[in-house]
Structure formats: C-alpha cells, structure tokens
C-alpha positions as CSV (number, residue, x, y, z in Angstrom):
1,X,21.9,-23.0,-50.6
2,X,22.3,-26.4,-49.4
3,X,23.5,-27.5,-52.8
4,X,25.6,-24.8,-53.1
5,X,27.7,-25.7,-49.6
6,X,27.9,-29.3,-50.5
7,X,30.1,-28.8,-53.4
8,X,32.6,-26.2,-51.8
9,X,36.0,-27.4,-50.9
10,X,35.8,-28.5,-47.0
11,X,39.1,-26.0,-46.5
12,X,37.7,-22.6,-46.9
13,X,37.6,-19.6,-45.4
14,X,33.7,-18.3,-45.6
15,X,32.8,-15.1,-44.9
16,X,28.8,-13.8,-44.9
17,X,28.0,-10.1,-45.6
18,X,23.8,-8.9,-44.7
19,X,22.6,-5.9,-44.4
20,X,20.3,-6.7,-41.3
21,X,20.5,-9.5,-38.6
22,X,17.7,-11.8,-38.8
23,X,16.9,-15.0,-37.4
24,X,17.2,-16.8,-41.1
25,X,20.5,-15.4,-41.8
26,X,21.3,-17.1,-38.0
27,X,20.2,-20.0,-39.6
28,X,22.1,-20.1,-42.7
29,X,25.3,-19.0,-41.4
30,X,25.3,-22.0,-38.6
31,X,24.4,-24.3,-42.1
32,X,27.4,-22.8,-43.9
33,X,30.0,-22.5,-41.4
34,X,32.3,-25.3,-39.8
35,X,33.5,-23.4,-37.3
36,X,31.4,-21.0,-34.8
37,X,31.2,-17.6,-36.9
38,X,32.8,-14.2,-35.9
39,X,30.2,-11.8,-35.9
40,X,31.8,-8.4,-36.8
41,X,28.4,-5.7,-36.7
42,X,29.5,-1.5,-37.9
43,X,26.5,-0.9,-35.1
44,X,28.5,-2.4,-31.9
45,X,28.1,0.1,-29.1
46,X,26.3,2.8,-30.8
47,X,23.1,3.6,-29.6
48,X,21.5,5.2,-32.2
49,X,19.4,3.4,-35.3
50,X,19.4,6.1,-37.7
51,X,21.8,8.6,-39.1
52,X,23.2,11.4,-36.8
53,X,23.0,13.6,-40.0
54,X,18.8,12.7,-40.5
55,X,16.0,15.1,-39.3
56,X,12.8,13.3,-38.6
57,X,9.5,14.3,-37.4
58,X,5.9,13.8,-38.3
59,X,2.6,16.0,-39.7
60,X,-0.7,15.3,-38.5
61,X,-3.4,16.2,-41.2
62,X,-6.8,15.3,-41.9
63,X,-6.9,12.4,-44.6
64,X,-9.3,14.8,-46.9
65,X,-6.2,17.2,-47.1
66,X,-3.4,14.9,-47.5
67,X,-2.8,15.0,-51.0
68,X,-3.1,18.6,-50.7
69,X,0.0,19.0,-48.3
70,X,2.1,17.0,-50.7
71,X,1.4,18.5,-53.8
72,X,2.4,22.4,-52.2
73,X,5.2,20.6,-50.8
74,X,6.4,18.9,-53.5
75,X,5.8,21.8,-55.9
76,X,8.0,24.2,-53.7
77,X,10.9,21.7,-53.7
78,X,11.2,21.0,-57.4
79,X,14.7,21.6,-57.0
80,X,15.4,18.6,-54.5
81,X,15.7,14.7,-55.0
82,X,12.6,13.4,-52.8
83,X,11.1,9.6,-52.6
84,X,7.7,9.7,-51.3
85,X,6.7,6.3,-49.6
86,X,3.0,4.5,-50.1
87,X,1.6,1.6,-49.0
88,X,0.2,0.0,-52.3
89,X,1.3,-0.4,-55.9
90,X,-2.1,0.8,-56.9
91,X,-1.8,4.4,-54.7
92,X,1.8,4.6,-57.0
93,X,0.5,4.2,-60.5
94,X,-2.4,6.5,-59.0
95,X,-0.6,9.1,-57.5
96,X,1.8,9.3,-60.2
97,X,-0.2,9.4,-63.1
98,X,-2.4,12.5,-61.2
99,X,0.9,13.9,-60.7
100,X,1.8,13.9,-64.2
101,X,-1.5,15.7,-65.2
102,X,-0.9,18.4,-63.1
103,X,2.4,18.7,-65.4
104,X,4.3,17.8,-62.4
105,X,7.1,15.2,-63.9
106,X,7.6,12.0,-61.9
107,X,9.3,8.9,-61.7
108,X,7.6,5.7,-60.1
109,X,8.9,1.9,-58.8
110,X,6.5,-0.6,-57.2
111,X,6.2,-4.2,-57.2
112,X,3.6,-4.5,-60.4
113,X,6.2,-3.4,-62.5
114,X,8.4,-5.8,-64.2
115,X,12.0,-5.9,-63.3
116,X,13.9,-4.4,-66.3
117,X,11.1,-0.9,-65.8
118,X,12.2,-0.8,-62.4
119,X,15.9,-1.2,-63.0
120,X,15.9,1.3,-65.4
121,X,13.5,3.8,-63.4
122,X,15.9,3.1,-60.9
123,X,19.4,3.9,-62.4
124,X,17.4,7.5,-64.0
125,X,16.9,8.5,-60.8
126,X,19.9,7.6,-59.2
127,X,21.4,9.9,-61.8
128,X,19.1,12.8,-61.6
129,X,20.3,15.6,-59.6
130,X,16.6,16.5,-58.6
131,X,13.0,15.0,-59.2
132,X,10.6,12.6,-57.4
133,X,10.2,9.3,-57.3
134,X,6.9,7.7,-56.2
135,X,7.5,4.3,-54.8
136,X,6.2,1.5,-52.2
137,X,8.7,-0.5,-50.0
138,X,10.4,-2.6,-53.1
139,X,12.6,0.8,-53.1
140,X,12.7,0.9,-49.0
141,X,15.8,-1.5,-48.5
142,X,19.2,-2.5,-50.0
143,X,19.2,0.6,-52.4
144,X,21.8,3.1,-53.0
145,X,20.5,6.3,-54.4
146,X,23.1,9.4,-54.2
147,X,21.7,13.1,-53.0
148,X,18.1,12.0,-51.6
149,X,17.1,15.3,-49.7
150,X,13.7,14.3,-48.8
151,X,11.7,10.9,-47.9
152,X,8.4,11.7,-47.7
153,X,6.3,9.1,-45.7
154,X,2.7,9.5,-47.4
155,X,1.7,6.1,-46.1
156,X,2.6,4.8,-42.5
157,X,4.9,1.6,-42.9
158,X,3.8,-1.9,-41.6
159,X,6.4,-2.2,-39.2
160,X,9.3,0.0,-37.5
161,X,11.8,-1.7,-39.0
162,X,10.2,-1.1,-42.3
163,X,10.0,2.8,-41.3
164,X,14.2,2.9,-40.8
165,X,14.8,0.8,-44.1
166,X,12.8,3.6,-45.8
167,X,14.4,6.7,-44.3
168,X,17.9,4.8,-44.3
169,X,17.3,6.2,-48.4
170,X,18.7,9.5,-47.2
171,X,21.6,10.6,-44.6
172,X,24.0,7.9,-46.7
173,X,27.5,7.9,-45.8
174,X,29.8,9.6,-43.9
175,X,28.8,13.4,-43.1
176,X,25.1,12.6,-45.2
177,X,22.4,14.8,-44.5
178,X,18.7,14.5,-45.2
179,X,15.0,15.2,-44.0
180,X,12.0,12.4,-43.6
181,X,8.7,13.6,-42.5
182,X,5.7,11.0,-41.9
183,X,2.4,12.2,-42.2
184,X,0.0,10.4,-40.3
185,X,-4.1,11.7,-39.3
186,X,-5.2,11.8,-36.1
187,X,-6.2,8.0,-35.4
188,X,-2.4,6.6,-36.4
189,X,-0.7,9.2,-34.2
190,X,-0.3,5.6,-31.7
191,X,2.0,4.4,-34.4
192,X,4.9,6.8,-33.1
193,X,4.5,4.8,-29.5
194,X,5.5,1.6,-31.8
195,X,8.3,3.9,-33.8
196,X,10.2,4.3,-30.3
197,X,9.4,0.5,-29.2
198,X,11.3,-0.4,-32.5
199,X,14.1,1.6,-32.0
200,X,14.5,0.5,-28.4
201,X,14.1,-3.6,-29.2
202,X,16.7,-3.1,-31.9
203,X,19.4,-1.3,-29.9
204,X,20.9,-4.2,-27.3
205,X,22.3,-1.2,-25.3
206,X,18.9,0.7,-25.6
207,X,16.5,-2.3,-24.4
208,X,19.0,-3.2,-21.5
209,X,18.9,0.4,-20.2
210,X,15.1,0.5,-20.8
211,X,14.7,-3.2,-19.0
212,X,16.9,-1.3,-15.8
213,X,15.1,2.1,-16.1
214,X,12.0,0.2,-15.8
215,X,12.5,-1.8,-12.7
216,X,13.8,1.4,-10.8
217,X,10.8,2.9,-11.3
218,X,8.5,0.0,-9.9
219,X,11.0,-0.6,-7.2
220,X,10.8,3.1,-6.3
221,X,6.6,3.1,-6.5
222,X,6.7,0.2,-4.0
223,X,8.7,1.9,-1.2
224,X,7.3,5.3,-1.6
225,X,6.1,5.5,1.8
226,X,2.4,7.6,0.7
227,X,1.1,4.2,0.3
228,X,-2.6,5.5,0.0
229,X,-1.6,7.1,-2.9
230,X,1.2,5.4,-4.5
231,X,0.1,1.7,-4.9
232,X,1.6,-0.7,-6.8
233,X,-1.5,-3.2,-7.1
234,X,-3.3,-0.3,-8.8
235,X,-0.8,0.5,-10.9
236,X,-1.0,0.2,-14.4
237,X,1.8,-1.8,-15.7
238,X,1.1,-2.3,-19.1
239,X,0.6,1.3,-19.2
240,X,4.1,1.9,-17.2
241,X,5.7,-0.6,-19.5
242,X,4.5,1.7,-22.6
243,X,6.8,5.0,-21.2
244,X,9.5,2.6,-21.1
245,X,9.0,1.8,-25.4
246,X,7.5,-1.5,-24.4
247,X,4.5,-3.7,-26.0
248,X,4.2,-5.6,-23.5
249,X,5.6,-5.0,-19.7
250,X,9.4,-6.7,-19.4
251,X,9.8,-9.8,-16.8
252,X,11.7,-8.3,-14.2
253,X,12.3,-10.5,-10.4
254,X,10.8,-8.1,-8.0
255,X,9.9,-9.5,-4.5
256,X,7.4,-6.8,-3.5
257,X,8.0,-6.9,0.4
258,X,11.5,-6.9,0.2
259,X,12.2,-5.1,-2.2
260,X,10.4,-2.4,-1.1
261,X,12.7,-2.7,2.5
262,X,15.9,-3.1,0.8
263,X,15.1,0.3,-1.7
264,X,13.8,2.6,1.0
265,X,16.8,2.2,3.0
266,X,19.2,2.1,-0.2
267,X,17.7,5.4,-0.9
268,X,17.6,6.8,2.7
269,X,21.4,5.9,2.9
270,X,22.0,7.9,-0.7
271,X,20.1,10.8,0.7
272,X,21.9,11.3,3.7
273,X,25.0,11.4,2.1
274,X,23.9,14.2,0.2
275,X,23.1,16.1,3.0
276,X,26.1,15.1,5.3
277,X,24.0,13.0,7.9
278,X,25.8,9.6,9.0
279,X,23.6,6.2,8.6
280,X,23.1,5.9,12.8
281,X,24.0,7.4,15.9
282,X,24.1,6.3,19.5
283,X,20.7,8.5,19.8
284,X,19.1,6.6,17.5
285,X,18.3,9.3,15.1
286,X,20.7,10.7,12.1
287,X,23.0,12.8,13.3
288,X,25.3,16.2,11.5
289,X,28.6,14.3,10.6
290,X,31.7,16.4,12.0
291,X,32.3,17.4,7.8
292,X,29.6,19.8,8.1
C-alpha cells in the first residue's frame, strides 16, 4: 500500500470504502489521506447491530444429539436455502460427506479448498433457489448470497463479531427477512453473556447508555438507606458490571460519601414532586403544597 500512495498524483480526491471499522483501516486511511478523512458510517444513530428483519435465538442440546437435531431439521426444510456454520475445515468435509451418504445433497466451502472450488461452489449456490451449504467462517464475511432463509450455527463462533458477520448472510437488503439459530450444549450457554457484551461494545450509543445505566445503579445501592442490607463494599461489581453486557466493570468517578448525599436527596426531591409535597417548610417537615 505504501507503494501504491507514493505514485498517485498528490491532487486527488481519495475516497476508502470497508465493510467494518477496525483499528488497521484507521491506520491506513491516516497513511493515505492528506487531509483529515470524512468518515460517513450507514450505522450512525441506529442502535441496533443486526437486521430488524432477522429472528435469532438459540437451542440447547446435549452434544451426543447434535447431529441428530440438524439432520430432522435440515431434512424438513429441503425446500429452503440454509448455510450451516462450523468451526473447522475438517467438521465440513466431514459433515458433508455423511450428509451426502444419507442421499442428502450438499454443497461445502472452507479454507482447505483451493480458491477456484470455492468460487465456483460459491457462484452455484448463490444461484440455487434452495439447498445447503456447509461452510466455516471463510463464507462468514463480505459475501453476497441472495434468498438465505436459514443460518444454522452448528459450531459457536470465536468471537461476537464473528457471530454477526455470519448471520449478516441472511436479512440482506432492504425489507430481508431470515432465521439464525445457534445451538450451543449446556456448558457454552455463558457464550450468550459475551453475544450481548459484543453488541453493546459495538453500538457507541448502546455502551454510552450501558456506562450511564450502570453508574445509576451503584449510585442508587450507596444511598439506599437499609445499609445492613444493601452494601456497596459487599457488592459484587464484576458481577453488576456482567447485567450491564460488561467483561469487565466500566471506570466510572464515584465519590462514595458524597455521592451517596447528593443521590438521596436528588431522589427525595423527585419523589416529592410526584406526590405534591414541597422540598421544606417552616415546620421543618414536608408539607401538602396548596396544588393538592
């Protein structure tokens, strides 16, 4: 790349199309651009990561009976266009060829394959109107493929972001609907904490709410006045911070003392007001305000 931008013309307009915002294509638009770069994103202000039109949810089932569950399914939906998702290129070419001597027709894509069988697994199934495709994540980002009804998560991804480059297959375009199950067993249902911490770390509008929604709630555990009960020094913040879709708690600048003042009295003040009591009165206690 750096060869490339030393021989364009210094006058140029430049203009850098991604998919994703990552830190390295940070990097390479501050190398390529002389001026400090417009970012335009599709995603400002929306608050959701996925497709309105997508229907998610998850199966638990015993590892013994996994195979099981996808072979009824996928033999009662011959008629759709579903990519099922695994972690390996071995569990592909396995699952595949099982699938095939069952007389169950299949197409597969993974990463031992070499380039021209993936292409042209890749443009038949984008042209099918129904069938299955077997695959790992070399077919989980930056692919096109019309109709996809189903994606099938056999195999839980690495990350979360790796999870909405996979279902992103289906729900394409404007009005796109589309269904993507995960099947996980008992022992990986933790992974659908990390599903929500992803969503929430990607969405700037989403983590902000999170950071404030998160210090209301310790503010308001420090000035709850059953202090016997409700203490914050026995309170589990790591395991507060996990409610609020985090890994780790947020830093948040709480002075204990007086913040737990300033809270109690904010939320005495908003009580009262509610119930039509004025702040003081010359009897020193709240008093019915002549609104009723």
């Amino acid at each position: 790349m750096n060869q490339i931008i030393r021989i364009l013309p210094k006058n140029r307009q430049t203009v850098l199309f991604s998919a994703t915002q990552t830190k390295e294509v940070e990097n390479l638009a501050r190398l390529s651009f002389q001026k400090t770069p417009k970012y335009i994103d599709v995603d400002d202000g929306r608050t959701k990561v996925t497709s309105e039109g997508l229907e998610q949810g998850y199966c638990l089932v015993p590892s013994e009976k996994r195979f099981i569950l996808l072979y009824g399914f996928l033999k009662r939906n011959l008629s759709k266009k579903i990519m099922v998702y695994f972690s390996s290129c071995n569990s592909v070419k396995f699952y595949s060829e099982l699938l095939r001597h069952t007389k169950m027709n299949c197409y597969d894509i993974h990463g031992k394959q070499k380039q021209q069988k993936r292409t042209s697994t890749f443009f038949d199934f984008c042209k099918a109107e129904e069938g299955i495709l077997l695959c790992t994540n070399v077919a989980a980002r930056g692919l096109d493929i019309p109709n996809v009804d189903w994606i099938v998560q056999y195999d839980a991804p690495d990350q979360p972001k790796e999870y909405i480059q996979r279902v992103g297959r289906t729900a394409r375009g404007e009005g796109g609907k589309g269904k993507a199950p995960l099947l996980l067993i008992h022992e990986e249902l933790q992974f659908l904490h990390y599903l929500k911490e992803g969503w929430v770390s990607r969405n700037y509008h989403l983590k902000r709410s999170a950071v404030d929604a998160y210090r209301s709630y310790i503010l308001a555990y420090i000035s709850h006045s059953m202090k016997d009960i409700f203490n914050i020094h026995r309170l589990n913040l790591q395991a507060v911070a996990t409610s609020f879709c985090f890994t780790t708690p947020p830093k948040v600048n709480i002075d204990i003392n007086s913040s737990a003042s300033k809270f109690r009295k904010k939320r005495q003040r908003i009580e009262g007001s509610k119930h039509g009591f004025s702040e003081s009165s010359p009897y020193g206690k709240a008093s019915r305000s002549s609104n009723g």
